[in-house]
VEXDREN-2710 file (C-alpha; in Angstrom, 1 decimal):
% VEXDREN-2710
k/r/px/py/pz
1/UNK/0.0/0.0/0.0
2/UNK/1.7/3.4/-1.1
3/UNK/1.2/6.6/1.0
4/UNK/-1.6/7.8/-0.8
5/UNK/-3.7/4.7/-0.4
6/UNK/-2.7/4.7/3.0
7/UNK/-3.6/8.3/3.5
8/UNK/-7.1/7.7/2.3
9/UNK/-7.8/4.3/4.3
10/UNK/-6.3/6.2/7.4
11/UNK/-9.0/9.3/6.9
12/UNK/-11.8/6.8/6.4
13/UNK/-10.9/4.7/9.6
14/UNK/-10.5/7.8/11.5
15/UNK/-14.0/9.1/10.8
16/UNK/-15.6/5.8/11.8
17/UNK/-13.9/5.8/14.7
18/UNK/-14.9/9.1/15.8
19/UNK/-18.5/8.6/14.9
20/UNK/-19.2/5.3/16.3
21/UNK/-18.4/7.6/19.9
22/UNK/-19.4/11.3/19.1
23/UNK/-15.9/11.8/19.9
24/UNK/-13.7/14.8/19.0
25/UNK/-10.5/16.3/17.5
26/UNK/-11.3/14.7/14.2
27/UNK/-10.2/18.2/12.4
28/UNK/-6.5/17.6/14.3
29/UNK/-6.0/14.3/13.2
30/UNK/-6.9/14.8/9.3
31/UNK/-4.5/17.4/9.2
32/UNK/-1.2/14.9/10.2
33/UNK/-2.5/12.3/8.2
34/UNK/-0.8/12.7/5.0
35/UNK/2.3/13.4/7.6
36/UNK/1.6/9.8/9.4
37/UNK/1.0/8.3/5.7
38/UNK/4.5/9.1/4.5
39/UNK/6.3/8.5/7.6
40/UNK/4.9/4.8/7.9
41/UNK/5.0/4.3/4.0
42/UNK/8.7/5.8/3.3
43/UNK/10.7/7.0/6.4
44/UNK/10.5/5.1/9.9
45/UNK/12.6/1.9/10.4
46/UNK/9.6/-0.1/12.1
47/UNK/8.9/-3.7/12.4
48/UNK/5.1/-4.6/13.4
49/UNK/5.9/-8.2/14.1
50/UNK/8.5/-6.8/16.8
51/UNK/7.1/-3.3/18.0
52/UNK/10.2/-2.8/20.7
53/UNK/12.9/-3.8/18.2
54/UNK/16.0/-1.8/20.1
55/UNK/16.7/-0.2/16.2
56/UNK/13.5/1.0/15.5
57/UNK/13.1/4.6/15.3
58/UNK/10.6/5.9/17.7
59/UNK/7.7/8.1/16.9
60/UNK/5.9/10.3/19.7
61/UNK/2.6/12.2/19.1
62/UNK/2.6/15.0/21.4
63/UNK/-0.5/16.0/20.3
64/UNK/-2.6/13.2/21.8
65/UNK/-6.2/14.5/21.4
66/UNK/-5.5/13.2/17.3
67/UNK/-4.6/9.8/17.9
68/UNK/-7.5/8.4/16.4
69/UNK/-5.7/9.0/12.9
70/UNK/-2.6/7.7/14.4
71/UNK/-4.2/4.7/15.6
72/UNK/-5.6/3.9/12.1
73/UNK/-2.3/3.8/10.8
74/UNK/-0.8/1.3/13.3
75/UNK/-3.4/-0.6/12.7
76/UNK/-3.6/-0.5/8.8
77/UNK/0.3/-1.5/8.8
78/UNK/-0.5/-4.3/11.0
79/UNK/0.8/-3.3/14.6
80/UNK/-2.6/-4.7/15.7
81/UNK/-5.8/-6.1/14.2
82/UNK/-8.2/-3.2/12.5
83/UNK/-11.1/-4.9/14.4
84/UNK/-10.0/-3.3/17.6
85/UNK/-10.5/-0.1/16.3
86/UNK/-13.7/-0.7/17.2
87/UNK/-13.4/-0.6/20.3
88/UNK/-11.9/2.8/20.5
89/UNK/-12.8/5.2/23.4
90/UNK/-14.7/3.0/24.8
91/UNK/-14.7/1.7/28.8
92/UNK/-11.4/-0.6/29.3
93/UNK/-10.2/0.2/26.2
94/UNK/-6.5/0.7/25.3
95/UNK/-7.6/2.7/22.7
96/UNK/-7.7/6.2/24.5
97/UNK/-9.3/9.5/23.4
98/UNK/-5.8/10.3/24.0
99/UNK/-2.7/8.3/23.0
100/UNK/-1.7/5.6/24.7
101/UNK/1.4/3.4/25.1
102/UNK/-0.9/0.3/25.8
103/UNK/-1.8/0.7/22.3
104/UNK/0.7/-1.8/19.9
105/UNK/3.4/1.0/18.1
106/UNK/2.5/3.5/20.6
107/UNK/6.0/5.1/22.3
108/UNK/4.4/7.5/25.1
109/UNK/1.2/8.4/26.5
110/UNK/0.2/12.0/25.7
111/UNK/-2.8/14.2/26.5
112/UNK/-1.4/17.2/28.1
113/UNK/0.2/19.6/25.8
114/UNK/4.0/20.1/26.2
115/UNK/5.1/16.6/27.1
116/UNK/6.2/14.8/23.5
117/UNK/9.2/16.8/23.0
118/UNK/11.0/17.0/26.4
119/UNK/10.4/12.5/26.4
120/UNK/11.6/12.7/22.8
121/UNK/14.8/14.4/23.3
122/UNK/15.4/12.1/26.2
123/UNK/14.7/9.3/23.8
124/UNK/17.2/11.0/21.6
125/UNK/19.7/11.5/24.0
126/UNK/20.1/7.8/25.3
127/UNK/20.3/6.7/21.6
128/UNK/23.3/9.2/21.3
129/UNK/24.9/7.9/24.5
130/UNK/24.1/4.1/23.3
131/UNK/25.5/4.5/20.0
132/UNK/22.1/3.6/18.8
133/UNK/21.6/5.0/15.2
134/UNK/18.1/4.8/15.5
135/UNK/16.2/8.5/15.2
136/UNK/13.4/10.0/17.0
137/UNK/10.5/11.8/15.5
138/UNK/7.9/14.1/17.9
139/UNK/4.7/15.6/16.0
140/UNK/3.5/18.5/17.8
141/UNK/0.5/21.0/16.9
142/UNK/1.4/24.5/15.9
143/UNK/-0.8/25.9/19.4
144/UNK/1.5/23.8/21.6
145/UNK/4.2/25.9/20.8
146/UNK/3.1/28.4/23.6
147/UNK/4.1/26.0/26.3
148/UNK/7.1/26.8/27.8
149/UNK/8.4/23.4/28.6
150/UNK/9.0/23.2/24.8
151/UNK/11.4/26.2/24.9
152/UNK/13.4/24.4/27.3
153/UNK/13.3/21.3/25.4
154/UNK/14.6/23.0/22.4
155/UNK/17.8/24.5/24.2
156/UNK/18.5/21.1/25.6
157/UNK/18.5/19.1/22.1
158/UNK/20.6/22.2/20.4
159/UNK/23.0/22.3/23.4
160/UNK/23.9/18.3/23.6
161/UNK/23.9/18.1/19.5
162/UNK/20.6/16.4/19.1
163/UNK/21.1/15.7/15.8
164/UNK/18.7/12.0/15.6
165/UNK/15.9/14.6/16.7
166/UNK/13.2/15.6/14.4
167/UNK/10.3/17.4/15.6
168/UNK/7.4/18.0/12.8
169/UNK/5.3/20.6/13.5
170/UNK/1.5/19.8/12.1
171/UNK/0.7/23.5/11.1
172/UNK/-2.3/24.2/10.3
173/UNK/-3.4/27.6/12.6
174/UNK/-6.1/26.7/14.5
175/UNK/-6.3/25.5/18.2
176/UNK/-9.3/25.5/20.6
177/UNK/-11.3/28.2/19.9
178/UNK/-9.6/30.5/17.1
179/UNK/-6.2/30.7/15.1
180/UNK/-3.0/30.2/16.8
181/UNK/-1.5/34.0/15.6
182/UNK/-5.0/35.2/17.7
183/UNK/-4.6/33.0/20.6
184/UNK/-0.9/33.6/21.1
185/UNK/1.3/34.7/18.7
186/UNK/4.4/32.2/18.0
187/UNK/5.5/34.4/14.8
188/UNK/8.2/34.2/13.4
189/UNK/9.1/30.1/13.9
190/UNK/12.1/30.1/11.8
191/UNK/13.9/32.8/13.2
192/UNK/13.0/31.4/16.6
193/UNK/14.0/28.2/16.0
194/UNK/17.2/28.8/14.1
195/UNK/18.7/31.3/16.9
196/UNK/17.8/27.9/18.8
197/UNK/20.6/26.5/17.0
198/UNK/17.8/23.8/15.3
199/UNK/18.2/22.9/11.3
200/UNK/14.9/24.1/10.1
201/UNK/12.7/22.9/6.8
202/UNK/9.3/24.0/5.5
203/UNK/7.4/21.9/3.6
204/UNK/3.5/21.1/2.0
205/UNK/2.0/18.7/4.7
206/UNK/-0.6/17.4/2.4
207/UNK/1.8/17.3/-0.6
208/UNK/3.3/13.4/-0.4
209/UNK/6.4/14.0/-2.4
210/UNK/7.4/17.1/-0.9
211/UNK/6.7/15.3/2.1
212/UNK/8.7/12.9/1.3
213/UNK/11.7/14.6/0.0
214/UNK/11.6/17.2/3.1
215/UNK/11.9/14.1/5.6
216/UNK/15.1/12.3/4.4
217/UNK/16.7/15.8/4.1
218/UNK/16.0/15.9/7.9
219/UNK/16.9/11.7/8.3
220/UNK/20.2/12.4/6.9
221/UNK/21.0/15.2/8.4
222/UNK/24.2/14.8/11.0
223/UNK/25.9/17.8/11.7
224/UNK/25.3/18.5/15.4
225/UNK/21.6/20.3/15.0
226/UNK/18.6/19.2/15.9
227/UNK/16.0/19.4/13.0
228/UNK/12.5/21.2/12.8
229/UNK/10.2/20.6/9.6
230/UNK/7.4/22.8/9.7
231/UNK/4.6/21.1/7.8
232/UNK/1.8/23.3/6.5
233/UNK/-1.7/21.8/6.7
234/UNK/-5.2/22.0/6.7
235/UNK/-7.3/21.7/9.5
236/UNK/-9.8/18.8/8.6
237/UNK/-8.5/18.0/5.4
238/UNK/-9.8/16.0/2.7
239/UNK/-13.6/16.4/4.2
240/UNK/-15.0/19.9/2.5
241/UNK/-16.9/20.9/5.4
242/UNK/-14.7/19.9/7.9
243/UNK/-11.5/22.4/6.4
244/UNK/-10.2/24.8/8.1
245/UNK/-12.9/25.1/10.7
246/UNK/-12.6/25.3/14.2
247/UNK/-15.7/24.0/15.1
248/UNK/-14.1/20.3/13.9
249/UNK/-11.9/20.5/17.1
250/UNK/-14.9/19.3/19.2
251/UNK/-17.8/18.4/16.8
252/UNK/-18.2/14.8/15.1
253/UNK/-20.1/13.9/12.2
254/UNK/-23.4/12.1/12.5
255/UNK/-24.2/9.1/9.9
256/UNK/-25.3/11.3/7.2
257/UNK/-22.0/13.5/7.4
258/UNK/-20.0/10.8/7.5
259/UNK/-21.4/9.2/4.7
260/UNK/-20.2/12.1/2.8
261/UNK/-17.2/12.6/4.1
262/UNK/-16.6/9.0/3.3
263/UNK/-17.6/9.6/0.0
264/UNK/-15.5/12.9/-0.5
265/UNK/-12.4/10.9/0.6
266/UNK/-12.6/7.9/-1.6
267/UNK/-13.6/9.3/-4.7
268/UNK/-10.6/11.9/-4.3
269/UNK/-8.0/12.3/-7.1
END
């Protein structure tokens, strides 16, 4: 299954999921799915058959509340049977309304904002000190950068040479209520981020190839820096009425929505 078909599969498994509950945060997880879809089709070294394989690379989501789209993934590469999908929030569940490390795949629980990056770089640190080549990816929501542990975070990786830490940022300028520049401005990220000491790429989020190309720049990147890839998405995308509205932070479709969301998705070019 290429990325694209994976994309699409992922989007569709996601929906259900948050239907079958009236769950939430289905805008935040269709905007990191073409970012999951690439990462599990072309980048990470993972096995499925042996999840705690000492070289795999390790992803963290540190934006937990989308983990329904991330939990489609695992399970559409085969970390654990699709069927259980069903079964997602539900009572005694693994599968969390926020991410869990129960969950086959899963590196770190997350649900408050803030918390991926500082466990990634220490993931990333004892890797360095073990001589591990392995590398460490955190995705993080564009409105998470106002927590201040991440601040610290980032001094930390630049200062000990963090170079097997990439931290993709799923930008797509909403959070909560409004857009990320109205809640708190984080403007500019490169210049922040650079005078960090991080290695910083932009790229199309949603655009596979670029995608693509952008992350094993950043994979084979060893000179000393940590790496940022700022990935420019859509809130909600690939469901019309669902992009680039807030509302699809909290709201979930009913049956007839998403029928045609479904639709939308799978007769997509």
């Amino acid at each position: 299954m290429n990325s694209i078909s994976l994309a699409k599969k992922i989007r569709i498994e996601s929906l259900k999921m948050v239907n079958r509950i009236s769950g939430s945060h289905i805008g935040s997880a269709l905007s990191m799915t073409d970012i999951l879809a690439v990462l599990y089709s072309d980048i990470l070294k993972v096995d499925p058959s042996n999840p705690d394989l000492e070289t795999r690379d390790r992803l963290i989501l540190s934006k937990g509340h989308a983990c329904s789209s991330l939990y489609a993934c695992l399970a559409l590469k085969g970390f654990f049977n699709i069927e259980d999908l069903k079964t997602y929030g539900k009572d005694s569940s693994d599968l969390m309304n926020h991410v869990s490390h129960k969950v086959s795949g899963v590196e770190f629980s997350t649900g408050s904002l803030g918390h991926g990056l500082p466990f990634g770089l220490g993931k990333a640190n004892s890797l360095k000190v073990k001589k591990n080549m392995s590398q460490v990816y955190v995705i993080m929501g564009d409105g998470e950068l106002s927590e201040g542990s991440n601040f610290e975070a980032m001094l930390f990786a630049a200062h000990h040479n963090l170079d097997n830490l990439n931290l993709i940022i799923d930008y797509n300028n909403l959070q909560s209520l409004t857009t990320v520049s109205e809640t708190l401005n984080i403007l500019p990220i490169k210049d922040k981020f650079i005078a960090f000491g991080w290695e910083y790429y932009e790229c199309d989020g949603h655009n596979h190839s670029d995608l693509k190309l952008t992350f094993n720049k950043s994979h084979n990147s060893r000179n000393g820096k940590p790496k940022i890839i700022v990935a420019n998405t859509i809130k909600g995308k690939g469901v019309s009425y669902m992009e680039n509205k807030v509302e699809w932070h909290y709201k979930s479709p009913d049956e007839t929505l998403l029928r045609k969301a479904i639709n939308e998705i799978e007769n997509a070019k």
